[in-house]
N, C-alpha and C positions, 0 to 999 in steps of 0.2 A: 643800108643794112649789109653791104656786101652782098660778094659772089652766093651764090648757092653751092650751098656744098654736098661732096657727095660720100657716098657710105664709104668709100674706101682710107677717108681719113682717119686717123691714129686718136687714141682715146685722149690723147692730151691737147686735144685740136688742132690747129693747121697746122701742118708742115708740107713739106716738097713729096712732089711723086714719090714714091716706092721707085729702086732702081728696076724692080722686076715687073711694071707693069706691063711692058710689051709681051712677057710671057704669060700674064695676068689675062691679056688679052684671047693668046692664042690658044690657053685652057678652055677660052668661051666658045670659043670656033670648035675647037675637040668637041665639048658638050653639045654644039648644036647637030654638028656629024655625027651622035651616036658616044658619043668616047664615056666615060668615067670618072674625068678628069675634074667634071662639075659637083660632081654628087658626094664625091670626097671629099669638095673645098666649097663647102658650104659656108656664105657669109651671114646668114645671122646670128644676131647677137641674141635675142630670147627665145626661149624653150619653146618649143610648138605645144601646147595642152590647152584644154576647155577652161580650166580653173588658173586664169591667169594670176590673181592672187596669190595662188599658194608656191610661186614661184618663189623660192629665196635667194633674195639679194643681198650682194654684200654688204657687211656691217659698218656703219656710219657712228661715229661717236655722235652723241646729242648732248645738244646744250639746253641749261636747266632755264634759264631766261636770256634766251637771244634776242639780239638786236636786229629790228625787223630792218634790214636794208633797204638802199632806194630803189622805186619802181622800175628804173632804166633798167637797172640792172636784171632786175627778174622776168623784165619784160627781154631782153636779151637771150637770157638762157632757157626761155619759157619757147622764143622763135628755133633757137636751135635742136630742143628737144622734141618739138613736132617734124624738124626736117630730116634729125635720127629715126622719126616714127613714118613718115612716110617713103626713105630710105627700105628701110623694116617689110614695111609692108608690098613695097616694090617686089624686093628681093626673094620675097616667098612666095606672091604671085609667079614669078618668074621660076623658080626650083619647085615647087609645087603644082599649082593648077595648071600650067600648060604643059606636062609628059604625062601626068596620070589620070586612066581612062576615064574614072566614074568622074573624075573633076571636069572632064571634057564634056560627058554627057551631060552633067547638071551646069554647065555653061552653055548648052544647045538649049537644054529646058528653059532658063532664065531668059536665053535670046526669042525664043518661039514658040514656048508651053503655054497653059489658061492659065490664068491667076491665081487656081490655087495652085499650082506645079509652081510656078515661079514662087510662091511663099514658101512652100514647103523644101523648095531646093536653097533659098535663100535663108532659112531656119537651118538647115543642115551644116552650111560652109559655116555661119557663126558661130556654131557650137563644137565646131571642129579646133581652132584657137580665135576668138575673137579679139585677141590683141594684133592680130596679122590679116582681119576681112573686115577692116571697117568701111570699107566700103559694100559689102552685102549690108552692113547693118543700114549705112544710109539708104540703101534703096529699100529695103522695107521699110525705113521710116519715111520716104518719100511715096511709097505705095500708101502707106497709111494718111498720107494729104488730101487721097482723089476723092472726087466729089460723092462718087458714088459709095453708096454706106453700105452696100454688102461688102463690096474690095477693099475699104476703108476698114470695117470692122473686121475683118478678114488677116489683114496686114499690123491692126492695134490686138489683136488677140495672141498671134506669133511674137508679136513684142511682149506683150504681158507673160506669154510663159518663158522665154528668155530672161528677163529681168526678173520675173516675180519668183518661179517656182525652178527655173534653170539656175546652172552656176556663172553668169556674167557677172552676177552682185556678190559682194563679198555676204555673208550672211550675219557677221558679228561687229559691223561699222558699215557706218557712212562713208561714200567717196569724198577725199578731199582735194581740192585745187591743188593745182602745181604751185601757186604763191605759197602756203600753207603746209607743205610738206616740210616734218623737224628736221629731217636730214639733208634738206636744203636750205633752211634760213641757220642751221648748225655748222653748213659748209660755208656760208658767205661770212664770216666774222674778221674781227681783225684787219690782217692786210686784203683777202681775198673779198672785200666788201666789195673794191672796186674793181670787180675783171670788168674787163672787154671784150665784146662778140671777135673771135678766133684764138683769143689765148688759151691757155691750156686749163683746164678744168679744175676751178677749186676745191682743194682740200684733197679729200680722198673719194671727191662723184667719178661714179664711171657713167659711161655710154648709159649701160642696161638699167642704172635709178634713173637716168631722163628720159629713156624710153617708157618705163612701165610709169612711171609720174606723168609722161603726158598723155597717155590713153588714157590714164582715169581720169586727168583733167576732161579732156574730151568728150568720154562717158557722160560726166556728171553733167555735161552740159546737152549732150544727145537726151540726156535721161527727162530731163526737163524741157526741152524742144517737146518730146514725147508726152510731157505730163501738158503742155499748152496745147497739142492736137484734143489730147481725152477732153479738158477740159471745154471745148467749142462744143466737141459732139455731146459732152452734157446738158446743153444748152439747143439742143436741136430743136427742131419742132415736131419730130415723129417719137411720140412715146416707147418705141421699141429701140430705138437706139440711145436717147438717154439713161433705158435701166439696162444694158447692155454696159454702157461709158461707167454705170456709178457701178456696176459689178468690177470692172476694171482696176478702177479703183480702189475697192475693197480690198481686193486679192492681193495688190500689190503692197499696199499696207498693211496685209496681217503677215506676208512674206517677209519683207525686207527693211530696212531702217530706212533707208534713202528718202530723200526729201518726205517725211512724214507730217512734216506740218503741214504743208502743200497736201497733200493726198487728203490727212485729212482735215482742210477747211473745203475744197471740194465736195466731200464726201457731208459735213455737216451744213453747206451750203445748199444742199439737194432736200434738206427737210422741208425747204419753203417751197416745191417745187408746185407748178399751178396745178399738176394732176397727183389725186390722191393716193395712186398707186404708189409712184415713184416715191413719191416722201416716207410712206409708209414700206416702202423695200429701204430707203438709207437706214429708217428707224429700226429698223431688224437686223440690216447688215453693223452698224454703231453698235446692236448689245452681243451680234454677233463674235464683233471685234474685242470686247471687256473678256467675253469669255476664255477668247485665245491668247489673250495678253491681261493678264485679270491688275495688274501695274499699271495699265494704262486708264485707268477707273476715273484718277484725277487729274491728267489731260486731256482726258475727253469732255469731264465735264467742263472745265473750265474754259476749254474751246466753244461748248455750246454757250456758255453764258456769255462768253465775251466777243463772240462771233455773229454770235447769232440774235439768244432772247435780247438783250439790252442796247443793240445796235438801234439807230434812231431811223424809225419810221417803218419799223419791221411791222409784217403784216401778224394780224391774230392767227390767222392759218400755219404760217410759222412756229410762231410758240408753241402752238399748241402740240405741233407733232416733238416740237424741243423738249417740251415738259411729260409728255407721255415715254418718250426715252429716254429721260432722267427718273421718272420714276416707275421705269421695270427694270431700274439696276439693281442687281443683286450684290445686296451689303452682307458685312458679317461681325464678329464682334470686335475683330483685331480694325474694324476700319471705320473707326468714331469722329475722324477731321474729314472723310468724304462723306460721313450723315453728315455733319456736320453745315460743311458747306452746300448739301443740297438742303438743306431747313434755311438756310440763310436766304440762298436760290428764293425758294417756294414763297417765303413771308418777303422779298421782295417785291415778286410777281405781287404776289395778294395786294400790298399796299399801292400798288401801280392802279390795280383794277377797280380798287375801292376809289380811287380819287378822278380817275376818270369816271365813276360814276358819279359822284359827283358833278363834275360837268356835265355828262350826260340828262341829270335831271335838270338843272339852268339850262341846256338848249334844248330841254321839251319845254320848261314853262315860255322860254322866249318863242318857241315856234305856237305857243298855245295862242300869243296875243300880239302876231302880226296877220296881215291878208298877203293876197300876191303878191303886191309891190312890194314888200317889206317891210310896209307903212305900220304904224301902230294903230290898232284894230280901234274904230270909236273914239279917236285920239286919244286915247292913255283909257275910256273907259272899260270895264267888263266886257267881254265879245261876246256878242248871242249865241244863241242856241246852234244856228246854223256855221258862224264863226268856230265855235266849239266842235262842232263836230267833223267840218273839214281838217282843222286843227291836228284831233284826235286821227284821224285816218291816214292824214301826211306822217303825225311822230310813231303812227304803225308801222310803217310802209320805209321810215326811214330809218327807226332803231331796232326791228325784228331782227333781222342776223345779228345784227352786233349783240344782242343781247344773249340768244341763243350761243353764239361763239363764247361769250361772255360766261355763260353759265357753263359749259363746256370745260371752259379752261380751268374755272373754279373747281369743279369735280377733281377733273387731273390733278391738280395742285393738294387737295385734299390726300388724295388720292399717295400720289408721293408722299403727304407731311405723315400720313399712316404709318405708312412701310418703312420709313428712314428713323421715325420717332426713338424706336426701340434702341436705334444702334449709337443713337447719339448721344451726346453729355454737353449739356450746357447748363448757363446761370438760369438758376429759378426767377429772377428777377423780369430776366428779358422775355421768358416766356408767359408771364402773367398781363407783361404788356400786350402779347399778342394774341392772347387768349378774347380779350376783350374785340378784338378786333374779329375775331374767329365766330364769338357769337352775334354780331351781327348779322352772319350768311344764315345760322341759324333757321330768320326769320326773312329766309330769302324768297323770292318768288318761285322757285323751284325746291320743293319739298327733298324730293330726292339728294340734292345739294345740303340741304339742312340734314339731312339722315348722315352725310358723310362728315359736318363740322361738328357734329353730335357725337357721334363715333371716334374724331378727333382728341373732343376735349376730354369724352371718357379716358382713354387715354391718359394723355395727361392728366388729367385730375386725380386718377389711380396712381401713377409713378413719382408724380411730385406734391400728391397731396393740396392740391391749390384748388381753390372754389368749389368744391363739392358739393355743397347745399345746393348754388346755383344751377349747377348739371345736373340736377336732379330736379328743381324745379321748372328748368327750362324743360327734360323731356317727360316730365309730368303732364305740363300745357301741351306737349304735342300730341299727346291722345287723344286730347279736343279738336286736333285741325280737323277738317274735312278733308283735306287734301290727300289723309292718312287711307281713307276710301279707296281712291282709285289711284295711286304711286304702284310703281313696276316696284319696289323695293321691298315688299313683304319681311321676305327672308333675313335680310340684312335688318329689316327694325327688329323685326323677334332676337335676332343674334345680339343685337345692342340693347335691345331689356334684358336679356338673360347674363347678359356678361354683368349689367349694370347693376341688377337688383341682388346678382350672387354676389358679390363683393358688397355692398353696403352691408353696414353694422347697424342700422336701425329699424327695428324688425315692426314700427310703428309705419314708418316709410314703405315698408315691402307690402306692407296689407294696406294700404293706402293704394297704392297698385295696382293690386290683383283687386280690389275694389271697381276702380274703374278702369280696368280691362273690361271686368265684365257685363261693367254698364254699358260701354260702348260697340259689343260683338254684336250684339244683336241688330244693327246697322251692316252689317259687311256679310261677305259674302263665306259660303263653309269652309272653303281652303284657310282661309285666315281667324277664322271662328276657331276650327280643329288645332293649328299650330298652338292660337293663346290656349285653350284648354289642356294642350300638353306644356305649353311653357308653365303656370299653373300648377299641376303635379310634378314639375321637375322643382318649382320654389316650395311645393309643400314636404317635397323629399326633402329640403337644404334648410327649412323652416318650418321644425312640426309644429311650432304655435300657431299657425294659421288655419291648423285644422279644428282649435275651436271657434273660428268664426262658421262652422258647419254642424256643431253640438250644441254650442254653448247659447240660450237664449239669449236676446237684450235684455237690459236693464228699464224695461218700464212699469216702474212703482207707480206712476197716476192714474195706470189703467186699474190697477187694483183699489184706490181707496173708494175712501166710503165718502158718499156726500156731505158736505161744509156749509152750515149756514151761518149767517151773520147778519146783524140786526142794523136795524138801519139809523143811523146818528141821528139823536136828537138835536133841536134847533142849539144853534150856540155850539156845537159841540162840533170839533175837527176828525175828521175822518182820518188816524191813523193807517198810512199803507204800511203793513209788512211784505217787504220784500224777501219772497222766499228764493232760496239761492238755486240758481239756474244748474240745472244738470248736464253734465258732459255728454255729448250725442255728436253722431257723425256729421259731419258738413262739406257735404260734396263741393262748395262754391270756394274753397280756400286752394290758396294759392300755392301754398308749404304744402305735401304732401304731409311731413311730418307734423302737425296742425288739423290733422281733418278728421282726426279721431277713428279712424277707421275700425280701430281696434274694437271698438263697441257696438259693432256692427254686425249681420251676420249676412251672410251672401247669397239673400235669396233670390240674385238675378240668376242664380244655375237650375231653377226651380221650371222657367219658361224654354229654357234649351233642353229639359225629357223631351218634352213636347216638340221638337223642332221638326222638320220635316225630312234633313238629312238622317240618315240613321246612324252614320259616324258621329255627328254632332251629338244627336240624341242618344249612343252612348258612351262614347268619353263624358259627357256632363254626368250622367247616371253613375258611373265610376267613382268621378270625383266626388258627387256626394255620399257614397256608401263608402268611399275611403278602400276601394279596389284595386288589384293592381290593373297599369294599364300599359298592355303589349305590344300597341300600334304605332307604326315607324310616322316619328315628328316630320314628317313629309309633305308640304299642305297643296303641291305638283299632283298627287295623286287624287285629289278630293277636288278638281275644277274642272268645269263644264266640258272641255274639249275629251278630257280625258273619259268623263261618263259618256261621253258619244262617242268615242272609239271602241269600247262596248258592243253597242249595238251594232256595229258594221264588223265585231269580229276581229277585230287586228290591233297590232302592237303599231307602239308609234316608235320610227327610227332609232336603232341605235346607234349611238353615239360611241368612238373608240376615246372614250373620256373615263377616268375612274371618278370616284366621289368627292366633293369639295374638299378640298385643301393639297390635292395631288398634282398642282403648280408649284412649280418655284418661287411664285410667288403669292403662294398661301401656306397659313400652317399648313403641315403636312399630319398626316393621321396618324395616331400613335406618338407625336410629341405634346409637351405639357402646354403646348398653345390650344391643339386641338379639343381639351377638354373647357375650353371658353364658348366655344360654339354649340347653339341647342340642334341646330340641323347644318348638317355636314352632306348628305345624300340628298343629290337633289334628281336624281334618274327617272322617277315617277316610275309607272306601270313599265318600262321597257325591257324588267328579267321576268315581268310576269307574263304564263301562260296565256293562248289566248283562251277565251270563255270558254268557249264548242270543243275545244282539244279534252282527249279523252283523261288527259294529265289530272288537268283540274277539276272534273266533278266529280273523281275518282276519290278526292281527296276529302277526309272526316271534314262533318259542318263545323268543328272546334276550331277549326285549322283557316278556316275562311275567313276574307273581312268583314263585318257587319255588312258594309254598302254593295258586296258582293253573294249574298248567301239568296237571294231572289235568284240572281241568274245560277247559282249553282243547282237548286232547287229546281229549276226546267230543266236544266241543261242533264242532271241526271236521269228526270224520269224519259227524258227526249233518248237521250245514251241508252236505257234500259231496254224501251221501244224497240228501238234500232236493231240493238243484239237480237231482240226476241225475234224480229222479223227475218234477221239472217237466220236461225235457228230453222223455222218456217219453213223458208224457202228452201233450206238445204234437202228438210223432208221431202217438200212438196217434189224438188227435183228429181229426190231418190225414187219418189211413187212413179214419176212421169215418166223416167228411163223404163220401167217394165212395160207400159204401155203403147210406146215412142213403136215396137216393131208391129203393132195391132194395126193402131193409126195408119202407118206408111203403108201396109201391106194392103190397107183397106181404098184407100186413095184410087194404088194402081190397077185394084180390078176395076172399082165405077169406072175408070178410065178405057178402060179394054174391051168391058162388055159397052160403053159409047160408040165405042170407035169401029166393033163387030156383036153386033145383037146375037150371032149364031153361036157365039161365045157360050149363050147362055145353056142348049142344049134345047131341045122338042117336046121336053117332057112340062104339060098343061098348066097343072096348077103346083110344079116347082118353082117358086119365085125366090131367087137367090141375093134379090138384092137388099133382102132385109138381112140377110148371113155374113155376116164379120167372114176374112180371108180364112183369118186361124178357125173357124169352121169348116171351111173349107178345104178337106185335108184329101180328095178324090176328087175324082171326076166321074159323072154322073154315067157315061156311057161307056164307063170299064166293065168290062167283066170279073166278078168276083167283087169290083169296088175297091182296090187294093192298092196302096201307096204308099213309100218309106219318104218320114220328113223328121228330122232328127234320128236317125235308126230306131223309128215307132213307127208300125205298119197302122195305119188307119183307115179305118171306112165309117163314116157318119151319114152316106148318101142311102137311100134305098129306092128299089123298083117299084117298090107296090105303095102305090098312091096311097093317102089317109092311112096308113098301118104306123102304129106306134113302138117303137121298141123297148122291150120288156124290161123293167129294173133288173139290175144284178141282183142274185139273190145273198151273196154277201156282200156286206157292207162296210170290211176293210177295207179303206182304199190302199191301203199301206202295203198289205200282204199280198207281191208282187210272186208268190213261190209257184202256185198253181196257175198264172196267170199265161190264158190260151190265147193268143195273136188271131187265132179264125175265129172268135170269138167279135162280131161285131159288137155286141151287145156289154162288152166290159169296159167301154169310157162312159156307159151312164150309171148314173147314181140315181138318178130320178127321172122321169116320164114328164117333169114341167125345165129341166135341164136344157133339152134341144127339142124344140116344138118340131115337131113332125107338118101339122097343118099352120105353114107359114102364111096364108092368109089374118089369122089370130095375132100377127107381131103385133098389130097396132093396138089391140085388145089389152094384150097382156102387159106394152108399157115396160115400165121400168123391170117388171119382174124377169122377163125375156133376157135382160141385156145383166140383171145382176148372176143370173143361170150361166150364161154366157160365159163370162168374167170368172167364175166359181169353177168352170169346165176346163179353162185354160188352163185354172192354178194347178190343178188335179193333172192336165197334163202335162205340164211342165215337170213336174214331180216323178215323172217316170222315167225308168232306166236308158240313158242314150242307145246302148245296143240289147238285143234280144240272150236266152240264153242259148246254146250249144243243142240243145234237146229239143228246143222250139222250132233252130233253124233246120234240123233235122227230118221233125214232123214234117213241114212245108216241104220239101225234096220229096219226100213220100206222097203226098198230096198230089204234087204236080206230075209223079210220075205213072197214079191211076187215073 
C-alpha cells in the first residue's frame, strides 16, 4: 500500500517536501514556547462545528448513469481518505484539546472521574465537532460493551441521544458508504477510472469530499456496531433491561432514517418476547411510531406479516400480540390498500387456524384410542370406559392452552376484520367466500367469539348486501344458546340486536324478535332483563306496528263457535273427511324468524315482569304496556348485584378518568353518525351518583328518583329530618343549660368547702345550708345588718330569728324598680313558699322548693346591675347615725 502519508501533502497527492518545511518545523517549536505562530497557521482542512453535515463542499458535477468502477480502485481511495481523516483528527487534538483549559479538565475527568463524569464529558467533546473526536465516540461505544448494565445502559443512552435526538445524524437522509457516494463514482469515469494510490486526485475531489465521505463511512458503520450492542441487551435475561434496549430502539427510529429496517425488525421482533410486559411495550411503542410517522402504516405492517406472523414455527404468543397491533391501527378513508391489506392479513390468519383445527381434532380422536405405549387400545377395538376417560383427561391437559390462545387470537382477528372493514374496498365475490368461513366461528365453543363473527357479518351483510336472511337466522338461534346466560358480553349483544333489527326491512322479522326476547328474559338476570326491555321501546319508537301486538287481540274464532255435531256413517257408507283449512298462528319452533308468524301474536310474556321482584324491571315492563314514556338510562351496569350492595355500605364505586363508550380512537366517537348505531354508549354505572346518606340525594323530589332507589330515599329522608330536628334540640337545650351552668359550678364549690371546713357553715342550730343553692346564698349569716354587693345588688336572704318568716311584698310589681328600698330585706320575695325559712321542710316540699328557687333567681337576674344615686345616698346617711 505504500508509505503512510502525512497531512502536509498537497491536494493533488504525492509530491516532494515543501522547500519551507524546516521553517514549518520551527513555527511548531514557537507554538510549543508560547508564540502565535501555530494558532495562525492552523492545518485543518474541515470547519470545526456539531452539525458536520451542513458543511458545504465543493461542487462535483454528477453523472446521470455512471460506470461503477473497479473495487481496487475505491478500495484505494477509500484507504487514503481514512489516512486524510485520521491526519484530521490528529491535528485538532493537537491545536485544540491540549492548550484549552476546560479540554484539559474533561481530559482529567475521562482519565479519573465515575462513570457517569466520563459519559457526560465524553457526550460533551462529540458534540463539540464529531467529525474531529472520533475517538471520544468510540470510547463511549466501548463503554457501552461492559458487562455491567447499569454502565452499559448508561453509555447506550448517551449514544441514543447523540444519534437519535442530537445533530450527529443528518435528519433528512440516510448515511451512505464511501463506495456509493455520486460525486465519487462521477469522479472516477473515463480516463480517471484507473488512478493509482499516490497520483493526483481524480477529476475535481478535494481533500475535504474524502474527509467528510470517510467519516460518514465510518459513522454508518460505528452506527450499526451500536445497533448490534442494543440488539444483545434486548435479548437479556433481566426484564428491565430489555424494555430499556427496545425503548432505545424506538426513539431512534421515530428520530432518524438511518438503518430503519434494522431498528425496526428489532423492534417488531420484541412482540414475541417470553414476558408479557415487554411485548406489550413494543406493541405500544409500533402504534406509537404510526402515529409519528402516519407513512409508515404500510411498512410496518408488512414487516409484521413478513417478519414476524407467517415466519415458520412462530409461536401463538407472537401472533397474537402481531395481530392486536395491527388491529389498533388507526385507518382512514384516504387509506383503502392498508384496510386492505390488513383484511387480506386477518382472513389469512383465520384460514391457518381453521385447518389446524382440523388437525387438532384428528390428534384428539387419535390420542382417544391409543394407551401408553402408543399401542392401539383393544387392538383396533372401541376403548372402555376407563380407556376413555384417561383419553379425555390427557387431550385436556394437552389442548387447553392451545385452544384458549386459539380463541384468543380468533377475537383479535375479529376484532381487526371489524375496524379495517369500513375502510376497505374489495370484490363482493371474495368476501362471500369468507363469510362462509366466518359463520362457522359462529358456532364456536366460545360464545363471546360468536358475538364478534356475528357482529362481523352484520357488517358485511349491511355494506354489501350478501346473506342477510342467514344473519338473521343464525342470531335468531342465538337467543336459544344458554351460553347467552352467563357471557361477559351483554352490552355488545344488545348493541348488535339494536344495530341489526333497526336496519332490517321486515317488520314481521322484528316482531318475531321482540317475541322471543321476551320469552327468554325471564331466565336471566335484571341488568340484562332491563337493557332488553329498553332495547324493546327503542324498536317500538323505530316500529310503531308492534305496538299492536299490545292492543290488538288474537284471532281465535274456535273459541267462539258453537258446538258441531255430526252423525255417524251408516254401514256401507264412507266417512267423508272435510279438511277444514288450518289457520295462521304463531310458531315459536321455526327456524326463519320471518315464518313464525309473530305478528299474530300478542306479548303476553310482559304480563309476568309487573310482577317481577326488581322494581326497575317491574316498571319499565309496566311502561311498555301502557305505551309510556320511558326516562331510564339503557345502562344495565347499574341494575346488578355488586352495585345494589354498594348501596348499603354507602359508597360510590371508583372512578374512572374514562368518559362514555366510544371516546377511544378506536370506537365511534359521541356525536358522529356511527354513534347513533349504538343502544348503550354509558357504561359508568352509579359512579356520578350521590351517595345515599348524602344530604344531596334525599333532598331531592320522589319524581326525580329511580324506582329501585326511592326505598332508600324514603329512610334516608325521614333519618335526614330526625337528624336536623335533633340539632334543632340540642341547640335549645344548650341555650337552657348556659343559664344554669353558673348555679351548678357555684353549687359544687360550696359542698366542696363546707367538707373541707364544717365551721364554714356558722353555729346557728337549725340553719342548715346545705339544701341552699350558692345563688341563695347571697350573705353570710354572721354579718351584721346581713348585707352584701354581688352584681351591684345589695342582698340579704339570711336572718337572725329562727322559724320567722318574711313577709310578702305588698306590691306585686316585680318590674317597678322606682320606689325600690336596698334596706328593705323583705323586697326579693314574692312569696312566703319562695325561700323556705324552716329548711328542715326541703325534703317535704320536693320539687316545689327548687322550682321557687329557680323563679327567684329569674326575678333576680332581672334587676338593675347598679343601685340609683338617692339609694346610694340613703345608705351614707344610715351609716353615719
Amino acid at each position: 500500500m505504500g508509505k503512510k502519508r502525512t497531512h502536509a501533502e498537497t491536494k493533488d497527492g504525492f509530491t516532494k517536501p515543501p522547500p519551507g518545511q524546516d521553517r514549518v518545523k520551527n513555527d511548531r517549536k514557537d507554538a510549543r514556547k508560547g508564540g502565535d505562530a501555530g494558532k495562525k497557521r492552523s492545518a485543518l482542512i474541515f470547519k470545526v462545528q456539531p452539525e458536520w453535515h451542513t458543511v458545504e463542499l465543493p461542487q462535483l458535477p454528477i453523472a446521470e448513469n455512471p460506470t461503477i468502477p473497479p473495487k481496487y480502485i475505491l478500495d484505494d481511495l477509500h484507504a487514503y481518505a481514512d489516512e486524510l481523516l485520521e491526519a484530521e483528527t490528529t491535528e485538532y487534538a493537537a491545536s485544540h484539546m491540549s492548550k484549552d483549559a476546560s479540554h484539559k479538565f474533561m481530559s482529567t475527568i475521562m482519565a479519573s472521574g465515575t462513570m457517569e463524569d466520563k459519559v457526560s464529558a465524553l457526550t460533551l467533546l462529540v458534540q463539540e465537532s464529531p467529525l474531529h473526536t472520533t475517538k471520544a465516540f468510540d470510547q463511549l461505544l466501548g463503554l457501552s460493551r461492559k458487562k455491567s448494565r447499569s454502565a452499559a445502559m448508561m453509555a447506550l443512552a448517551a449514544l441514543k441521544d447523540l444519534l437519535g435526538q442530537g445533530v450527529l445524524l443528518p435528519p433528512d437522509r440516510k448515511l451512505k458508504a464511501f463506495a456509493r457516494q455520486p460525486g465519487l463514482l462521477s469522479a472516477l469515469q473515463g480516463k480517471n477510472m484507473h488512478w493509482k494510490y499516490g497520483e493526483k486526485l481524480p477529476g475535481e475531489l478535494q481533500k475535504i469530499h474524502l474527509i467528510a465521505w470517510s467519516y460518514e463511512d465510518w459513522l454508518k458503520k460505528q452506527y450499526f456496531e451500536m445497533l448490534k450492542i442494543i440488539e444483545g441487551w434486548t435479548n437479556d435475561e433481566v426484564e428491565y433491561s430489555r424494555n430499556r434496549a427496545v425503548t432505545f430502539v424506538w426513539e431512534l427510529l421515530k428520530e432518524k432514517p438511518e438503518q430503519e429496517e434494522n431498528l425496526l425488525r428489532l423492534l417488531i421482533n420484541k412482540l414475541g418476547d417470553k414476558e408479557k410486559k415487554v411485548s406489550s411495550r413494543a406493541s405500544y411503542l409500533l402504534l406509537q411510531l404510526q402515529i409519528t410517522h402516519p407513512l409508515m402504516k404500510s411498512v410496518i405492517i408488512n414487516s409484521i406479516e413478513s417478519d414476524l406472523i407467517f415466519r415458520p414455527n412462530q409461536s401463538a404468543h407472537a401472533k397474537y400480540y402481531a395481530v392486536i397491533t395491527l388491529n389498533q391501527t388507526v385507518l382512514s378513508v384516504k387509506e383503502q390498500e392498508v384496510a386492505n391489506k390488513l383484511l387480506e392479513i386477518y382472513f389469512s390468519i383465520f384460514l391457518g387456524l381453521l385447518k389446524k383445527q382440523k388437525d387438532h381434532e384428528k390428534e384428539e380422536r387419535k390420542i382417544a384410542v391409543l394407551n401408553k405405549k402408543g399401542e392401539v387400545q383393544g387392538g383396533g377395538a372401541l376403548p372402555g370406559k376407563m380407556a376413555k376417560k384417561k383419553a379425555e383427561k390427557e387431550a385436556t391437559m394437552a389442548f387447553k392452552v392451545a385452544d384458549e390462545s386459539r380463541e384468543k387470537l380468533i377475537s383479535a382477528i375479529l376484532t381487526g376484520v371489524n375496524r379495517a372493514f369500513p375502510f376497505a374496498k374489495t370484490d363482493d365475490a371474495n368476501f362471500e367466500e369468507q363469510l362462509n368461513t366466518i359463520y362457522q366461528v359462529t358456532h364456536s365453543s366460545n360464545f363471546n367469539t360468536g358475538i364478534q363473527a356475528m357482529t362481523l357479518i352484520q357488517q358485511i351483510s349491511i355494506a354489501k348486501n350478501i346473506s342477510t336472511d342467514r344473519f338473521y337466522r343464525t342470531l335468531y338461534e342465538s337467543l336459544l344458546d344458554p351460553r347467552l346466560i352467563t357471557t361477559s358480553k351483554h352490552i355488545m349483544y344488545l348493541n348488535l340486536l339494536y344495530r341489526s333489527l333497526k336496519a332490517d326491512t321486515s317488520i314481521k322479522r322484528v316482531k318475531a324478535f321482540v317475541k322471543r326476547l321476551l320469552q327468554i328474559i325471564h331466565m336471566h338476570e335484571p341488568p340484562f332483563i332491563c337493557g332488553v326491555l329498553y332495547l324493546i321501546n327503542e324498536l317500538i319508537t323505530t316500529f310503531p306496528s308492534i305496538k299492536a301486538m299490545l292492543s290488538t287481540p288474537e284471532d281465535n274464532v274456535d273459541d267462539g263457535e258453537d258446538e258441531h255435531f255430526e252423525d255417524v256413517p251408516e254401514e256401507g257408507e264412507e266417512k267423508v273427511d272435510e279438511k277444514k283449512p288450518v289457520k295462521p298462528a304463531y310458531d315459536a319452533r321455526k327456524r326463519d324468524p320471518e315464518h313464525a308468524q309473530a305478528d299474530l301474536s300478542c306479548l303476553w310474556e310482559l304480563l309476568p315482569l309487573q310482577a317481577h321482584y326488581h322494581p326497575s324491571v317491574h316498571v319499565l315492563a309496566s311502561k311498555i304496556v301502557h305505551q309510556e314514556l320511558i326516562k331510564e338510562k339503557p345502562d344495565p351496569t347499574i341494575y346488578t348485584l355488586m352495585n345494589f350492595l354498594d348501596k348499603f355500605s354507602f359508597r360510590n364505586a371508583k372512578t374512572k378518568a374514562q368518559g362514555v363508550h366510544g371516546s377511544s380512537i378506536m370506537q365511534p366517537m359521541s356525536g358522529t353518525s356511527k354513534a347513533a348505531d349504538y343502544l348503550i354508549t354509558a357504561r359508568d354505572g352509579d359512579r356520578t351518583h350521590d351517595p345515599l346518606n348524602s344530604e344531596s340525594f334525599w333532598r331531592k323530589k320522589v319524581d326525580d328518583v329511580r324506582d329501585d332507589e326511592v326505598f332508600f330515599h324514603t329512610y334516608f329522608e325521614k333519618a335526614g329530618k330526625a337528624k336536623q330536628a335533633d340539632k334543632k334540640a340540642k341547640k335549645k337545650s344548650k341555650k337552657d343549660a348556659d343559664d344554669s351552668d353558673d348555679e351548678s359550678g357555684e353549687d359544687e364549690i360550696w359542698k366542696a368547702l363546707v367538707k373541707s371546713r364544717p365551721e364554714v357553715e356558722g353555729d346557728g342550730g337549725d340553719d342548715d345550708f346545705d339544701d341552699i343553692d350558692m345563688d341563695d346564698m347571697m350573705s353570710d349569716s354572721d354579718a351584721e345588718g346581713g348585707v352584701t354587693m354581688d352584681d351591684g345588688v345589695e342582698l340579704n336572704l339570711g336572718s337572725d330569728d329562727d322559724g320567722e318568716e318574711a313577709p310578702a311584698p305588698a306590691d306585686d310589681d316585680e318590674d317597678d324598680f322606682e320606689n325600690f328600698d336596698l334596706d328593705d330585706e323583705d323586697g326579693f320575695m314574692d312569696d312566703e313558699d319562695d325561700i323556705p325559712v324552716d329548711l328542715d321542710m326541703g325534703d317535704e316540699e320536693g320539687d316545689d322548693g327548687k322550682d321557687g328557687r329557680k323563679k327567684k333567681k329569674r326575678k333576680l337576674k332581672q334587676l338593675p346591675t347598679f343601685a340609683s344615686a338617692e339609694d346610694y345616698a340613703k345608705l351614707i346617711e344610715d351609716g353615719s347615725e
